[in-house]
N, C-alpha and C positions, 0 to 999 in steps of 0.2 A: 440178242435174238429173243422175241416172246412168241410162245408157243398161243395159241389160241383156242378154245375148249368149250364146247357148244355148251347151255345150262340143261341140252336135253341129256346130255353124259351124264348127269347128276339127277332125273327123274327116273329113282329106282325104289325096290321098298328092299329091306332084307329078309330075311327067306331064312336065315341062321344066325344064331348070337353064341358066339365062346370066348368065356373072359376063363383065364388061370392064369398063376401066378406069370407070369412070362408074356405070356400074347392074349392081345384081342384080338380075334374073328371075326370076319361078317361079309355072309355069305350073299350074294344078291340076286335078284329074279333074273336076272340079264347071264348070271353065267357068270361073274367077274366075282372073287373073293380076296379081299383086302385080310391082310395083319398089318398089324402094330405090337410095337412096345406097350405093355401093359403101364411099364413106369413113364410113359407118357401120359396119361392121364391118373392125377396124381390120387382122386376120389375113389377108380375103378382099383389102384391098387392097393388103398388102405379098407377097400370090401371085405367083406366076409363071401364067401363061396353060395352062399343064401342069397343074400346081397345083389350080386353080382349075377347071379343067373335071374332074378325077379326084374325085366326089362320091361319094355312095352316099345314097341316099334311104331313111330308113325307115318305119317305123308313126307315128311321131311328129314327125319333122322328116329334115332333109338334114342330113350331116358330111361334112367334108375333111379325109379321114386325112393326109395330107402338111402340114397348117397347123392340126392340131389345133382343129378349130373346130368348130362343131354351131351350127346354131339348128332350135330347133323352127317348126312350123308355125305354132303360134299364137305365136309371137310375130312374125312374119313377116307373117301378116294382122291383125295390132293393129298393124304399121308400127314397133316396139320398136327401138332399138338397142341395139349390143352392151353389154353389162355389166361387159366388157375393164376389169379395175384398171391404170390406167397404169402402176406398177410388176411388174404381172404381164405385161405387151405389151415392155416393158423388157427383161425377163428372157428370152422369147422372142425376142426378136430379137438382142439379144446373142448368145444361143445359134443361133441360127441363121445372125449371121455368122459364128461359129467352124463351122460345120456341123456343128452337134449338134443334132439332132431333141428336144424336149423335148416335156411333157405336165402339165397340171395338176400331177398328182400331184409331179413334180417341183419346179414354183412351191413348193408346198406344204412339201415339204423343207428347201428352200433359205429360207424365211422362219423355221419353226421355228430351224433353225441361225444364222439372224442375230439372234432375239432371245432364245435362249437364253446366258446370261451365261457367259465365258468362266469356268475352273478360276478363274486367278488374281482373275478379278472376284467368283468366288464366296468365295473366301480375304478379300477387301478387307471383305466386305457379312460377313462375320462374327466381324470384330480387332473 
């Protein structure tokens, strides 16, 4: 059986953001307030309390510039978890004990250059 769910269900903004250790909140223009597992999105829970309350709400979803993170709305009211690759949560956090702010785009670099084959690997793959 599939249920079916208009894309107007999902044209909402939020109205309230509450992250603590335990739950996210989010309250929306419509009346409807969703929680979550905060250990569901793995970024919102290794925040800081600063962090975490420094959002910005848009047409589509909420982001936290300081943790690099976004979730849209709908996925938020379909109760979704984060899509976090363990080695890309890895690499973010590395980086952030060293205090380097990083971003996707950077995950994205840093894989390229690991699976691209070294000079001498590439000298080996063609004796």
């Amino acid at each position: 059986m599939s249920i079916s769910i208009s894309e107007a269900e999902f044209e909402v903004r939020a109205t309230k953001v509450t992250v603590t250790d335990e739950l996210l909140t989010v309250e929306f223009d419509d009346g409807r307030t969703v929680s979550l597992p905060v250990q569901w999105y793995p970024r919102l829970a290794h925040g800081t309390a600063k962090e975490r309350a420094e959002y910005q709400c848009g047409a589509f979803g909420i982001g936290w510039p300081a943790l690099d993170e976004e979730l849209s709305y709908k996925s938020l009211i379909l109760g979704w978890r984060s899509g976090e690759n363990p080695e890309s949560l890895k690499f973010w956090l590395d980086n952030r004990r060293k205090g380097r702010r990083t971003n996707v785009q950077d995950w994205m670099k840093q894989r390229r250059q690991n699976k691209a084959p070294s000079a001498s690997a590439r000298k080996r793959q063609t004796a």
